[in-house]
DSSP file (Angstrom, degrees, kcal/mol; ACC not computed):
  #  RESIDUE AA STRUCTURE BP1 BP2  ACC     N-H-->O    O-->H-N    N-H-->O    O-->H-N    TCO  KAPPA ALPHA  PHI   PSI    X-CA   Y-CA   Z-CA
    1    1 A X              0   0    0      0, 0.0     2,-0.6     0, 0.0     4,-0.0   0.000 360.0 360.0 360.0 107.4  -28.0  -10.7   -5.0
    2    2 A X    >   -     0   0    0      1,-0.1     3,-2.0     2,-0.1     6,-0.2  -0.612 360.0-137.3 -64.4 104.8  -26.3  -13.5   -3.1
    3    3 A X  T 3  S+     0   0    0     -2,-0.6     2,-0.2     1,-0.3    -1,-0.1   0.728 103.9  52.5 -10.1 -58.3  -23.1  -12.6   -1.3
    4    4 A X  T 3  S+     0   0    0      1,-0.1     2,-0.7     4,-0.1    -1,-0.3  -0.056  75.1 121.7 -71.3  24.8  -21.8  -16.4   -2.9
    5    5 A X    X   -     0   0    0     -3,-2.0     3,-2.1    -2,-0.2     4,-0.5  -0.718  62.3-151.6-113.6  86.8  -22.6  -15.5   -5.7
    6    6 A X  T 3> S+     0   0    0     -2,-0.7     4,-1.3     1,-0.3     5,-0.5   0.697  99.8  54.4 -38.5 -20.4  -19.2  -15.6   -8.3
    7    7 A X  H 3>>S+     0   0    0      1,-0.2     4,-1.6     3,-0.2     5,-0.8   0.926 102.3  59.0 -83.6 -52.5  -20.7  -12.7  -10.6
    8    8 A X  H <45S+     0   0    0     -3,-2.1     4,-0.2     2,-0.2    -1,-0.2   0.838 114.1  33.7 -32.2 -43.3  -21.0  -10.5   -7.4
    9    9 A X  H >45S+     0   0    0     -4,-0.5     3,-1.1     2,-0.1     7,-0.2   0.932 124.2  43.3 -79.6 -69.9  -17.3  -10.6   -6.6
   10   10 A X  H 3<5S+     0   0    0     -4,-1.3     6,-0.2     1,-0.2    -2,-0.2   0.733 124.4  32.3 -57.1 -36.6  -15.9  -10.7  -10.2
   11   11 A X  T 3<5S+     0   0    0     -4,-1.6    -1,-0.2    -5,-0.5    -3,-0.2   0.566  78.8 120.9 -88.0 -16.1  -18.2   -8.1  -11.7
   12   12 A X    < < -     0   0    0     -3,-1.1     4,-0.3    -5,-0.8    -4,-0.0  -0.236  69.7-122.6 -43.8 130.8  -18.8   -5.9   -9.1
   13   13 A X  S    S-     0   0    0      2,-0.1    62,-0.3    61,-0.1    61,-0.2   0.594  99.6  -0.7 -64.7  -5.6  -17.4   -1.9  -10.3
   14   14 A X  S >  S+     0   0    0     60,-0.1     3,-1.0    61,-0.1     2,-0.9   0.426 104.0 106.0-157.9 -94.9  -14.7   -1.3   -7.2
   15   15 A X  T 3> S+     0   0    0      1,-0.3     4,-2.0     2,-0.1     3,-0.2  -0.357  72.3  50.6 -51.3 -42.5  -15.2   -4.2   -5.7
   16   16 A X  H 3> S+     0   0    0     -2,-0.9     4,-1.4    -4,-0.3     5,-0.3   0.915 113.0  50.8 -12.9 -76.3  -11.7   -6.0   -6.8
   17   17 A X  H <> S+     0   0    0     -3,-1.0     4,-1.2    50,-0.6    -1,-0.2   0.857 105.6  54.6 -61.8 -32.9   -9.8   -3.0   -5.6
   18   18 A X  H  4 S+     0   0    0      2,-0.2     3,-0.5    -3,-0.2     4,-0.4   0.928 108.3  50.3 -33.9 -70.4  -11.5   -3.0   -2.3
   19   19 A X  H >< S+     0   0    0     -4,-2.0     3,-1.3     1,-0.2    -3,-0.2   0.929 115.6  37.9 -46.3-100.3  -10.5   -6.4   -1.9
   20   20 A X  H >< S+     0   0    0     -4,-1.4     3,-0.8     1,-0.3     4,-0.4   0.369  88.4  84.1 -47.3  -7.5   -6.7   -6.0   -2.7
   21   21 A X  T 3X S+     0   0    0     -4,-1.2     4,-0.9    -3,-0.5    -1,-0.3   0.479  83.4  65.1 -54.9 -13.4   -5.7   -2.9   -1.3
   22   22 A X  H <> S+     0   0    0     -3,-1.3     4,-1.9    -4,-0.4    -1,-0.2   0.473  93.2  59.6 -98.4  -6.8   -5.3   -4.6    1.7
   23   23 A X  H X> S+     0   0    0     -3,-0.8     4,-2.2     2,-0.2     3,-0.6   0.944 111.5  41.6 -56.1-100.3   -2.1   -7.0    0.4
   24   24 A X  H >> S+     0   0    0     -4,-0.4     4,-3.2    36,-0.4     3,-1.6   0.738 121.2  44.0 -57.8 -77.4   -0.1   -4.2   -0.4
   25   25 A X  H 3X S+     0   0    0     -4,-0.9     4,-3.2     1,-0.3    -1,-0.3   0.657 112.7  50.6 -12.5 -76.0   -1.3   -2.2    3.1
   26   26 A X  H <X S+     0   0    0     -4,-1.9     4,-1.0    -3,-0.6    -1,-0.3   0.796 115.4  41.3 -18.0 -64.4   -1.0   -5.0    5.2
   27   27 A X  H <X S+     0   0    0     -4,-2.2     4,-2.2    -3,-1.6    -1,-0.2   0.831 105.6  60.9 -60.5 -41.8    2.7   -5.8    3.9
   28   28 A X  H  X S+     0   0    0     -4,-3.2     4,-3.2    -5,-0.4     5,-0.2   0.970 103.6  50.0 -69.1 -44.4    3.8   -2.5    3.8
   29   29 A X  H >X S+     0   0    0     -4,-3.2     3,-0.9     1,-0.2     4,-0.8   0.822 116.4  53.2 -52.5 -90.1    3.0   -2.2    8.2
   30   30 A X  H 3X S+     0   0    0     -4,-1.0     4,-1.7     1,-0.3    -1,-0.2   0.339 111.5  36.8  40.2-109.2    5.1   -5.5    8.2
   31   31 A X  H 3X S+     0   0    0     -4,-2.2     4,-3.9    19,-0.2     3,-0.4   0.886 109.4  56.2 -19.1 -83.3    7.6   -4.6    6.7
   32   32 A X  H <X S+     0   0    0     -4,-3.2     4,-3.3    -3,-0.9     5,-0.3   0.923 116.3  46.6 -31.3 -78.3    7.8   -1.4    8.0
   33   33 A X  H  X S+     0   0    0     -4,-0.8     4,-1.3    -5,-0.2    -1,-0.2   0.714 107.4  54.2 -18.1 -59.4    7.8   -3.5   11.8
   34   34 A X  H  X S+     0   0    0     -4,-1.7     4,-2.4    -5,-0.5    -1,-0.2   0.856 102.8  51.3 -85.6 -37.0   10.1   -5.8   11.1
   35   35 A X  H  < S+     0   0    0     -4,-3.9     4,-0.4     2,-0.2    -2,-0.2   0.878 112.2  49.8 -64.6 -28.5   12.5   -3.8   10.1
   36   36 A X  H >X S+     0   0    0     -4,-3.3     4,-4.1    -5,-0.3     3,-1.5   0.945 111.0  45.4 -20.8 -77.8   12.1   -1.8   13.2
   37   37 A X  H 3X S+     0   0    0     -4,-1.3     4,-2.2    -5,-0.3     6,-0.2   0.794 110.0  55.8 -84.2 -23.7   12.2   -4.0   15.2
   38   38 A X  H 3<>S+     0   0    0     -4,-2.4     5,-0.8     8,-0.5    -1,-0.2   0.564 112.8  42.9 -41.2 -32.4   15.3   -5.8   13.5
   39   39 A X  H <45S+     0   0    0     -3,-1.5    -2,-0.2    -4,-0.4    -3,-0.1   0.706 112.9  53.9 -96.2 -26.6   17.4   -2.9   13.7
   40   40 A X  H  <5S+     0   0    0     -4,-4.1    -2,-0.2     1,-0.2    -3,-0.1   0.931 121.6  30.7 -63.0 -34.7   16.2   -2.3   17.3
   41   41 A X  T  <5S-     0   0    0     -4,-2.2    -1,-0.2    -5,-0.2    -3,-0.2   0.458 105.3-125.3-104.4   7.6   17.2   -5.8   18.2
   42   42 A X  T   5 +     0   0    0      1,-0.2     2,-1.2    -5,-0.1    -3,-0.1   0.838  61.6 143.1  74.2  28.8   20.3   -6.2   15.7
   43   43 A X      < -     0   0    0     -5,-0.8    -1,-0.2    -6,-0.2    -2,-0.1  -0.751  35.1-170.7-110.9 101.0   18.7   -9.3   14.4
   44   44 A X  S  > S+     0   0    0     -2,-1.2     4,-1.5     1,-0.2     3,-0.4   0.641  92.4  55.4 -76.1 -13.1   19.2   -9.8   10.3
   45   45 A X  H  > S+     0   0    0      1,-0.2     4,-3.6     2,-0.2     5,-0.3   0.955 104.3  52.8 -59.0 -56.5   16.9  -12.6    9.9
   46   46 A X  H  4 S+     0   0    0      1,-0.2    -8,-0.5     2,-0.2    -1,-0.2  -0.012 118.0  47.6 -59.5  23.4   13.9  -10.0   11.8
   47   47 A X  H  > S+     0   0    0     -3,-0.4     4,-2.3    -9,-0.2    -1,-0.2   0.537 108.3  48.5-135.6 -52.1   15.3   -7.5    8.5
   48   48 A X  H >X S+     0   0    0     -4,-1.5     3,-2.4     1,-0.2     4,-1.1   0.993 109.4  53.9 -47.9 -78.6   15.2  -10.1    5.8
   49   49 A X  H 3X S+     0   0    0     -4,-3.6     4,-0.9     1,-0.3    -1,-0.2   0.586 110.2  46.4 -12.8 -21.2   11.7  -10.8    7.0
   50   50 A X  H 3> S+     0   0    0     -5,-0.3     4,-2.4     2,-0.2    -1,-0.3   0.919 112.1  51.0 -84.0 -61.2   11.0   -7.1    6.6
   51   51 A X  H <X S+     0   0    0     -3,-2.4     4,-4.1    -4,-2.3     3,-0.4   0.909 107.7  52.7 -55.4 -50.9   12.7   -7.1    2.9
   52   52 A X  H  X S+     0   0    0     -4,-1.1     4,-3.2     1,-0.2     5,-0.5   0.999 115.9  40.7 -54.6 -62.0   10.6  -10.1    1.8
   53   53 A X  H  X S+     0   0    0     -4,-0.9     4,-2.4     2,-0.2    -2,-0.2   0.838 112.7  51.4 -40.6 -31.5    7.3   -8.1    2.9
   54   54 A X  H  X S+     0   0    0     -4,-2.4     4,-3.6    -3,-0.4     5,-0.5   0.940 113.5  48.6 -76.4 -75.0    8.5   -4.8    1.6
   55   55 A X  H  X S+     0   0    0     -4,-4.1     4,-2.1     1,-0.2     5,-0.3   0.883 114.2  42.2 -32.6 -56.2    9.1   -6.9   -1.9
   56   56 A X  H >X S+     0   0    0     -4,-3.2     4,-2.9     1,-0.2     3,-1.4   0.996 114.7  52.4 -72.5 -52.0    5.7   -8.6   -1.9
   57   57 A X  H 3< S+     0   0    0     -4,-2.4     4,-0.3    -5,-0.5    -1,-0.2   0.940 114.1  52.5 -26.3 -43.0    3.9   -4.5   -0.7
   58   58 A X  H >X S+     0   0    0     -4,-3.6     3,-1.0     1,-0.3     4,-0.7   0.977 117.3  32.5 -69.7 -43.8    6.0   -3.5   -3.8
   59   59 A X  H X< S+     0   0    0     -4,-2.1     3,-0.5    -3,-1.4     4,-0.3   0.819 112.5  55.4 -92.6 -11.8    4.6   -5.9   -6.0
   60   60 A X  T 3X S+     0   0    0     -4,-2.9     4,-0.8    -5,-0.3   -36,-0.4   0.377  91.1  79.9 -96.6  18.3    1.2   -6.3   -4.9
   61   61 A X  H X> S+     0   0    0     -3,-1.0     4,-3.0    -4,-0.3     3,-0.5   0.901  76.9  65.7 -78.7 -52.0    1.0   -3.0   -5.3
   62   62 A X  H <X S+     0   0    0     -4,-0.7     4,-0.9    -3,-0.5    -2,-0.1   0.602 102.2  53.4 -35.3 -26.0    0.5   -3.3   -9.3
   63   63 A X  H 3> S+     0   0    0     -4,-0.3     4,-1.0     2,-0.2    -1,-0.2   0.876 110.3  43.4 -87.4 -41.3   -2.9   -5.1   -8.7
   64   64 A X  H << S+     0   0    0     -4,-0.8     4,-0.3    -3,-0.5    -2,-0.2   0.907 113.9  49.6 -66.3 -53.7   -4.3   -2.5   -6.6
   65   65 A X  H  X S+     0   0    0     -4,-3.0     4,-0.9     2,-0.2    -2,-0.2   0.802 114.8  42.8 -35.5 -55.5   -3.2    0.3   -8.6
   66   66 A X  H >X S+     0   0    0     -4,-0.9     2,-3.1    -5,-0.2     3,-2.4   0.783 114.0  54.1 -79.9-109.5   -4.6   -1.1  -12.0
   67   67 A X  H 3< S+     0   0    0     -4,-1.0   -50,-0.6     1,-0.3    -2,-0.2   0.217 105.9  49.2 -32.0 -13.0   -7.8   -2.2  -10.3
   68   68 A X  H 3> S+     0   0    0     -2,-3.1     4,-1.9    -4,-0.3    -1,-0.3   0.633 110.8  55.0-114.1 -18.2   -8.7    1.5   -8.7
   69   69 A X  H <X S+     0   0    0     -3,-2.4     4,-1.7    -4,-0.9     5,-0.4   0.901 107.9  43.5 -63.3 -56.3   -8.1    2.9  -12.0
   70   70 A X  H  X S+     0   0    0     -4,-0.5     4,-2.0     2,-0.2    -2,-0.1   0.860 111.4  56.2 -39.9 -39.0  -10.4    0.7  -13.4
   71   71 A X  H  > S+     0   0    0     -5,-0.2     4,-2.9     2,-0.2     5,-0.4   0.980 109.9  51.3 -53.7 -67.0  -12.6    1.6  -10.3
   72   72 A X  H  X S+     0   0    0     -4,-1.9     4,-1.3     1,-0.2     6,-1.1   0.679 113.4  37.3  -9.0 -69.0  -12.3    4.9  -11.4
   73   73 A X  H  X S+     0   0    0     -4,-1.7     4,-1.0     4,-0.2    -1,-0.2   0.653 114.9  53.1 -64.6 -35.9  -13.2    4.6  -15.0
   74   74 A X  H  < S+     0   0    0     -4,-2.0    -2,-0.2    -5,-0.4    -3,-0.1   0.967 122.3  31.0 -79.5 -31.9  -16.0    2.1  -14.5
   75   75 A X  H  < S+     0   0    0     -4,-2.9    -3,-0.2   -62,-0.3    -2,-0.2   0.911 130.2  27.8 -71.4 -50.8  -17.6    4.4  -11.9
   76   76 A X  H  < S-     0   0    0     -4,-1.3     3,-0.4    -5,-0.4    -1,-0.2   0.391 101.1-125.1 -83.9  -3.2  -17.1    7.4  -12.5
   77   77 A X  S  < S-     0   0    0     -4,-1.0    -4,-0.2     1,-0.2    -3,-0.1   0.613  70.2 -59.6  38.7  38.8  -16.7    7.1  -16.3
   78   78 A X  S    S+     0   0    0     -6,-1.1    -1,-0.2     1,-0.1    -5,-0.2   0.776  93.5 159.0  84.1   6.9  -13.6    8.6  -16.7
   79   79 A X        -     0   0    0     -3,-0.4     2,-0.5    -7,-0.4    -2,-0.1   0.079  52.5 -80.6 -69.8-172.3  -14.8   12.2  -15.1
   80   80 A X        -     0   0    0     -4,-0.1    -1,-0.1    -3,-0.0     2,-0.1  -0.817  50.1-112.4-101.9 142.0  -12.7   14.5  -13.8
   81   81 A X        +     0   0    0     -2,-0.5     2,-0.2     4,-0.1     3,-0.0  -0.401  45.4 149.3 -60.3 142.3  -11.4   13.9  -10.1
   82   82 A X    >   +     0   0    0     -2,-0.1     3,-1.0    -3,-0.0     2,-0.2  -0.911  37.5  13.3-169.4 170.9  -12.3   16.1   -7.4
   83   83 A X  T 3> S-     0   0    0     -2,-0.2     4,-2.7     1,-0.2     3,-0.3  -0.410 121.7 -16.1  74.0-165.2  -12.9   15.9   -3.5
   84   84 A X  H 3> S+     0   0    0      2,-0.2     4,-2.7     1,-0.2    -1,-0.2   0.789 132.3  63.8 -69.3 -19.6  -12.1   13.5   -1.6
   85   85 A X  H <> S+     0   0    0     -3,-1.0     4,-2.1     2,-0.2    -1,-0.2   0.879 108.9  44.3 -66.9 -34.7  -11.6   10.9   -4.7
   86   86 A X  H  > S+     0   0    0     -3,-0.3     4,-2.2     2,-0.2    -2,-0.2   0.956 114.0  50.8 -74.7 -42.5   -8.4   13.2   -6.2
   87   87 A X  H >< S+     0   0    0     -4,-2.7     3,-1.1     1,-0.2     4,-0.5   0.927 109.4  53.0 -61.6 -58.3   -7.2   13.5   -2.5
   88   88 A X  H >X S+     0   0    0     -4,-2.7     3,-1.0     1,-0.2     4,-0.9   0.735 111.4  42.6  27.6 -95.9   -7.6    9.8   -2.8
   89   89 A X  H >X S+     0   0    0     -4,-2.1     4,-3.4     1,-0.2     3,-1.8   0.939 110.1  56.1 -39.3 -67.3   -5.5    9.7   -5.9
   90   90 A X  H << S+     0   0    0     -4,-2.2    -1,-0.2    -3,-1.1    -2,-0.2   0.583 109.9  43.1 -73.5 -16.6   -3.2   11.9   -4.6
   91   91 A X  H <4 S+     0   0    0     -3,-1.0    44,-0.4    -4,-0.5    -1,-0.3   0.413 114.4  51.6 -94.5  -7.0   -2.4    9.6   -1.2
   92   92 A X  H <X S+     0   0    0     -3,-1.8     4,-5.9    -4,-0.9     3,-0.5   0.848 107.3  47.3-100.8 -47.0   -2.3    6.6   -3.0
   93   93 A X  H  X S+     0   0    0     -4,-3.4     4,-0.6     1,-0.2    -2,-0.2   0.728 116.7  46.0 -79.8   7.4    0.1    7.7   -5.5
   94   94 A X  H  > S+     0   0    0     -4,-0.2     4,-2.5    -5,-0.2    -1,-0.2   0.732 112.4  57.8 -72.9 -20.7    2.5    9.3   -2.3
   95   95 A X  H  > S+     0   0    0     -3,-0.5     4,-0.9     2,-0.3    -2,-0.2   0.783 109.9  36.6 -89.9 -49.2    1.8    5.9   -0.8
   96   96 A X  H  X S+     0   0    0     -4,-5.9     4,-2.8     2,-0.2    -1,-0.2   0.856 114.8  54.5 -83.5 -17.5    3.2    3.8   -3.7
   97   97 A X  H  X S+     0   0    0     -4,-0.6     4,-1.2    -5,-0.4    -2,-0.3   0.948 115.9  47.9 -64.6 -56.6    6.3    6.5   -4.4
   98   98 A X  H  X S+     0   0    0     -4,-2.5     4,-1.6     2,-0.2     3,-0.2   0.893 114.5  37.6 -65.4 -45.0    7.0    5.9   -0.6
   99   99 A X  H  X>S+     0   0    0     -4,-0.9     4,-2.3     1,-0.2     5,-0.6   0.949 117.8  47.7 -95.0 -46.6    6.9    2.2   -0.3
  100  100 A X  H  <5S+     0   0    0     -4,-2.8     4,-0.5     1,-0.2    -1,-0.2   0.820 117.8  54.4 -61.7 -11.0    8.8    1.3   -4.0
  101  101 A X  H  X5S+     0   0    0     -4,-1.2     4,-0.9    -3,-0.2    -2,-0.2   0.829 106.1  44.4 -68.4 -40.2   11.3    4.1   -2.4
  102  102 A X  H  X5S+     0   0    0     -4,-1.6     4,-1.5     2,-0.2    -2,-0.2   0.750 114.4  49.7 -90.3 -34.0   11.7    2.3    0.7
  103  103 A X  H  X5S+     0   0    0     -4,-2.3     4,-4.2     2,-0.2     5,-0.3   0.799 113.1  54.8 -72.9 -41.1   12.3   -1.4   -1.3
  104  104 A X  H  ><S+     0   0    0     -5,-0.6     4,-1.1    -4,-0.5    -2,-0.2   0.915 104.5  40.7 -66.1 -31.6   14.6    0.4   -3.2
  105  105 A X  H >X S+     0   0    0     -4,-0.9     3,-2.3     2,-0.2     4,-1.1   0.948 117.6  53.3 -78.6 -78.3   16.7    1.8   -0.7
  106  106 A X  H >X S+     0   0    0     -4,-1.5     4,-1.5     1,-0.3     3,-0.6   0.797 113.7  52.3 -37.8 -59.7   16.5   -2.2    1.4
  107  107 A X  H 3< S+     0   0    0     -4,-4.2    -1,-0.3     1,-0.3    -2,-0.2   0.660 107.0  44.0 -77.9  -6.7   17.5   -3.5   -2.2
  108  108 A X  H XX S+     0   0    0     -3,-2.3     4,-1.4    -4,-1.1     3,-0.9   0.522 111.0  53.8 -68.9 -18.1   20.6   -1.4   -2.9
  109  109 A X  H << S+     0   0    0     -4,-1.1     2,-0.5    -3,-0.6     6,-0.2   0.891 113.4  44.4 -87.4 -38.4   22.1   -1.9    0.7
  110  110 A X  T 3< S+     0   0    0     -4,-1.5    -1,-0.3     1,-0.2     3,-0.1  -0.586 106.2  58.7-114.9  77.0   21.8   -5.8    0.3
  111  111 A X  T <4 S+     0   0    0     -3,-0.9    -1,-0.2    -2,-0.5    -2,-0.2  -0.113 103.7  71.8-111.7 -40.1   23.2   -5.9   -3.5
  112  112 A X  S >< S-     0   0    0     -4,-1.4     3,-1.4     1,-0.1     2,-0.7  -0.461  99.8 -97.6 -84.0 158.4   26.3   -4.3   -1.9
  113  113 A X  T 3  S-     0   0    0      1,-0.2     3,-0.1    -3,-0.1    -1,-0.1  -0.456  98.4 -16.5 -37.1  84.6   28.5   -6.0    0.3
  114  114 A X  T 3  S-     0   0    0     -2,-0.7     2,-0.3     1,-0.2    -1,-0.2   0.612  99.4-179.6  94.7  24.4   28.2   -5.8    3.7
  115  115 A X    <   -     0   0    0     -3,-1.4    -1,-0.2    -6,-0.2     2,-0.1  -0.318  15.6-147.9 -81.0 128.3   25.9   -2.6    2.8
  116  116 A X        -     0   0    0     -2,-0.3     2,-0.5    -3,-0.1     3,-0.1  -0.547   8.8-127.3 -81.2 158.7   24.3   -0.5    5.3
  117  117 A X        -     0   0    0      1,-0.2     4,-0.1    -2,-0.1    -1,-0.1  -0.888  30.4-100.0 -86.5 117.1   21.0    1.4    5.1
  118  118 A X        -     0   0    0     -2,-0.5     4,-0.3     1,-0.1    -1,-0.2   0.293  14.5-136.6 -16.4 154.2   20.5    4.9    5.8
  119  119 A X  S >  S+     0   0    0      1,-0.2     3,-1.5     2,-0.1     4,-0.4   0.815 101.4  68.2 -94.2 -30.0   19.2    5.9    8.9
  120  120 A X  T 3> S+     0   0    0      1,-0.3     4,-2.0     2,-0.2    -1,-0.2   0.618  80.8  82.6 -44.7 -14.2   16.7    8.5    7.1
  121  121 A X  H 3> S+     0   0    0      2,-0.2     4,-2.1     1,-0.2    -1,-0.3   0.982  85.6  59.0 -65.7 -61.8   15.1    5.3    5.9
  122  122 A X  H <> S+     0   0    0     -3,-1.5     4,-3.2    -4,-0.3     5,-0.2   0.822 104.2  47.5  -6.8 -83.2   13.3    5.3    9.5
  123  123 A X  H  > S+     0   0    0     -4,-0.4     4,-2.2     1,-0.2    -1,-0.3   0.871 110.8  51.8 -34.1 -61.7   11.9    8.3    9.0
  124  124 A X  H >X S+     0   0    0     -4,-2.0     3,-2.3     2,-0.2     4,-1.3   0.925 109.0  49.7 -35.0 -69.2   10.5    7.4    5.5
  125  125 A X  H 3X S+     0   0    0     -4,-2.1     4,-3.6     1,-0.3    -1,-0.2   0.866 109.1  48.4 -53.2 -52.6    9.0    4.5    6.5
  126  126 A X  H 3X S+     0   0    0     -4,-3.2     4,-0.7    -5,-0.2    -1,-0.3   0.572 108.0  55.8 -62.6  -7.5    7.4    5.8    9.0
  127  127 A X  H <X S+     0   0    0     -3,-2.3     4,-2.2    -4,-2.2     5,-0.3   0.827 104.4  55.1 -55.8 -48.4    6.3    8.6    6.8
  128  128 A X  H  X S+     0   0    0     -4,-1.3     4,-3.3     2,-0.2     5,-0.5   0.958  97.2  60.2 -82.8 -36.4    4.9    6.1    4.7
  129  129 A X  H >X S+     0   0    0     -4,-3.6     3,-2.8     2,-0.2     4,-2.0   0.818 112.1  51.3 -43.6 -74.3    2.4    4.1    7.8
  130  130 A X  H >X S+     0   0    0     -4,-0.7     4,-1.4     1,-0.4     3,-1.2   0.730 116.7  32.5 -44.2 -80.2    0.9    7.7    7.9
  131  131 A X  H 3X S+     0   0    0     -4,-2.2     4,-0.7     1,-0.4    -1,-0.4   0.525 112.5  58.7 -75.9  -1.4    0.3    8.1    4.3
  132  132 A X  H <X S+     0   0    0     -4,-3.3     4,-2.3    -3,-2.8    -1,-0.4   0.864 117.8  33.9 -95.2 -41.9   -0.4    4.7    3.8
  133  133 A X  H <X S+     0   0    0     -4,-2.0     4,-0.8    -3,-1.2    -2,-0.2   0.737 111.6  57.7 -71.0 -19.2   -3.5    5.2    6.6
  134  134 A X  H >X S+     0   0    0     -4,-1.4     4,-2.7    -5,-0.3     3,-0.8   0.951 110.0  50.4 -79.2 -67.8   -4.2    8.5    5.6
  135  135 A X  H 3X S+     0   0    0     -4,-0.7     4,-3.2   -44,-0.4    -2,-0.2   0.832 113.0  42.2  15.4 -95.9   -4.8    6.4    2.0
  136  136 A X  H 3< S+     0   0    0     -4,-2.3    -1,-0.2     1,-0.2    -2,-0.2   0.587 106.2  65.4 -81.1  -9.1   -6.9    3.9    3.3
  137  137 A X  H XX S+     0   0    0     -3,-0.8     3,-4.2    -4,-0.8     4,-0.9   0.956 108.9  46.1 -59.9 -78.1   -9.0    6.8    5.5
  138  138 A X  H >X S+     0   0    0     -4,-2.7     4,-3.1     1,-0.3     3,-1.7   0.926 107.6  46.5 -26.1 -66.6  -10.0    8.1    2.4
  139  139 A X  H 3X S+     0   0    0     -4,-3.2     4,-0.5    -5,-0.4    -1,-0.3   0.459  97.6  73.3 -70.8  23.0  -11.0    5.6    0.6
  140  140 A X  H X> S+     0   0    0     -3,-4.2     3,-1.5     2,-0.2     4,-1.1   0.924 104.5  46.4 -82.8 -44.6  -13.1    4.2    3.7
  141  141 A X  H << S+     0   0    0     -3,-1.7    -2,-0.2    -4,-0.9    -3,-0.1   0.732 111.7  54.5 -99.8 -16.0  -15.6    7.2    2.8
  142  142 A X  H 3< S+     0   0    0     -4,-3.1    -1,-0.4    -5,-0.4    -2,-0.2   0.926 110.7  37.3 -61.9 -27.5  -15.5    6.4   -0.5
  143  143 A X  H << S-     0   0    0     -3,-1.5    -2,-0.2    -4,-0.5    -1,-0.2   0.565 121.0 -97.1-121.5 -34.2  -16.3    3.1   -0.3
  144  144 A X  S >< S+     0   0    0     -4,-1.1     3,-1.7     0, 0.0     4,-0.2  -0.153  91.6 106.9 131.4 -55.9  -19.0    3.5    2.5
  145  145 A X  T 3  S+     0   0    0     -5,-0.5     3,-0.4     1,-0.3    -4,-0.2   0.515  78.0  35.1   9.8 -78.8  -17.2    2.7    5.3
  146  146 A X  T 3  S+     0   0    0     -9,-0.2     3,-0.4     1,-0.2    -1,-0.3  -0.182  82.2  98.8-106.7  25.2  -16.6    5.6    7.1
  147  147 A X  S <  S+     0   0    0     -3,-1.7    -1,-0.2     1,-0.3    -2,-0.1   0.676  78.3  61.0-101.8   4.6  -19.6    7.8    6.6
  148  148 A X              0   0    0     -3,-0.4    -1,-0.3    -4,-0.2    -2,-0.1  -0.203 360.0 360.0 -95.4  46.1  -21.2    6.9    9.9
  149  149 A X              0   0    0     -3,-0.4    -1,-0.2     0, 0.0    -2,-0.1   0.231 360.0 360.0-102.4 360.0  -18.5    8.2   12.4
C-alpha cells in the first residue's frame, strides 16, 4: 500500500478523523492564547484574533465529531464502548461542551455593546487546554501513537 496512494487516505477506517482532529485542537490553543494574551496586553485586535480562532475550533469541530463516530462504527462495528475508547468519548464530548461554551460566552459579549466578558471565562478556557490534551492523550493510544512510552 502506497502512502500516495488516494484510496489509502479516503478509505482508510479512522484515518479522516485522525487527520482533522487537529483543526479543531490546534485552533482551540490559539484561541485560547490570544485571548490571553489580549487581555494581558489590553489589545482588542490580539482578542478578535482569538474570537476568529475560537469560531473556526467551534466549527471545525463538526468534521471531527462526525468522522470519529464514523471511526467508531466502521471499527468497532457499533460495539459497546469501554476503556480507554469511552474515556475517549467522554473527553471529547467535555472538550467540545468546553470550547462551543467558550465561543459562546466571546459571542454574547461582542453582540452587546461595549460588552465585557467574564473573568471566569479564564478559568474555562484554560480548563478546556487540559481536556482538550487530556482528549488527544487518549486517542494517541488508540490510534497507536502512544503505546511505546
Amino acid at each position: 500500500m502506497s502512502p500516495f496512494d488516494w484510496r489509502t487516505v479516503l478509505m482508510a477506517k479512522h484515518a479522516q478523523h485522525v487527520a482533522l482532529i487537529h483543526f479543531p485542537i490546534a485552533l482551540f490553543i490559539a484561541a485560547v492564547a490570544l485571548d490571553l494574551l489580549g487581555l494581558w496586553t489590553k489589545r482588542e485586535d490580539l482578542a478578535t484574533a482569538g474570537y476568529i480562532n475560537l469560531s473556526l475550533a467551534g466549527l471545525s469541530l463538526f468534521p471531527a465529531i462526525l468522522t470519529g463516530l464514523a471511526a467508531w462504527q466502521w471499527q468497532l462495528e457499533g460495539h459497546r464502548l469501554e476503556g480507554v475508547l469511552l474515556w475517549h468519548l467522554l473527553a471529547a464530548c467535555c472538550s467540545a461542551l468546553i470550547i462551543w461554551s467558550s465561543w459562546w460566552i466571546h459571542y454574547r459579549a461582542r453582540r452587546r455593546l461595549r460588552g465585557s466578558k467574564p473573568g471566569w471565562r479564564v478559568v474555562l478556557e484554560l480548563a478546556g487546554v487540559l481536556v482538550v490534551a487530556l482528549t488527544g492523550h487518549l486517542g494517541g493510544f488508540l490510534s497507536g501513537v502512544n503505546t511505546n512510552l
